[in-house]
C-alpha positions, 0 to 999 in steps of 0.5 A: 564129428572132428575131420580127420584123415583116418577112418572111423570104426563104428560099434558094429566095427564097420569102417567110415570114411571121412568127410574128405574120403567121401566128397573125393570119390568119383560120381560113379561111386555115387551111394556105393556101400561106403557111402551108404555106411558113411550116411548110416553111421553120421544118421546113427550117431544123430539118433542117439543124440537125439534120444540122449536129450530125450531122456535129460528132457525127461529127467529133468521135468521129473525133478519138480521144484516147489519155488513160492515166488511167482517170478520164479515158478514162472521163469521155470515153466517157461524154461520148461515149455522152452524145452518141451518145443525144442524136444517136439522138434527133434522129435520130429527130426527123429522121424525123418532120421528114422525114415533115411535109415530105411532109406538106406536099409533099401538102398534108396537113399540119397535119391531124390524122391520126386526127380529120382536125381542124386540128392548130392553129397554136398547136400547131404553133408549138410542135411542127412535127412534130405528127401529131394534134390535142391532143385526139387525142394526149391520148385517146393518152398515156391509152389508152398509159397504161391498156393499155401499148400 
């Protein structure tokens, strides 16, 4: 999504605000409705690009080419299996999409689910399918790390 200055009206004609709206409200206005909007559109828009891929994916593996060469039959199958895991992944990624929207649709979102801290806009921004605080999912990758879990 461009920065701009001026709010964007989403298809249900709900106003978001930008970025630099957002990050400029108070701490007290932490996961307010706006907020929550904001989240729920850039999450909205990311879920339909992510399933706009899956259809090309699909599309694509559709339209079988028949190439004698094995060199090349070879590099096609490849470029395929390359694809297939890069759709594997987001759609995995789309889960957690869909999981932050019920977030969202409770109210919970944005807290983080092991300390109930805010996550953090910064973080968020980053990352909108975040469950835990940067602290929390430190203390996790360490834990991980240590004992394999």
């Amino acid at each position: 999504m461009a920065k701009s200055s001026k709010k964007e009206i989403t298809p249900d004609n709900e106003t978001v605000i930008t970025e630099e709206q957002l990050l400029a409200m108070s701490e007290d206005d932490y996961m307010n409705d706006v907020q929550l909007a904001f989240f729920k559109h850039r999450l909205k828009m990311l879920e339909h690009d992510i399933l706009n891929k899956a259809d090309i994916t699909t599309e694509n593996l559709r339209e079988t080419q028949f190439v004698p060469d094995p060199a090349d039959r070879a590099t096609i199958e490849e470029e395929h299996a390359l694809e297939l895991r890069t759709r594997d992944r987001e759609r995995k990624l789309l889960k957690k999409v869909q999981q932050s929207l019920q977030l969202i649709e409770s109210k919970e979102y944005g807290w983080c689910e092991e300390t109930g801290e805010p996550i953090g806009l910064g973080r968020l921004l980053a990352r909108p399918t975040a469950t835990l605080s940067l602290e929390a999912q430190e203390r996790r990758e360490k834990r991980q790390k240590l004992y394999g879990d």
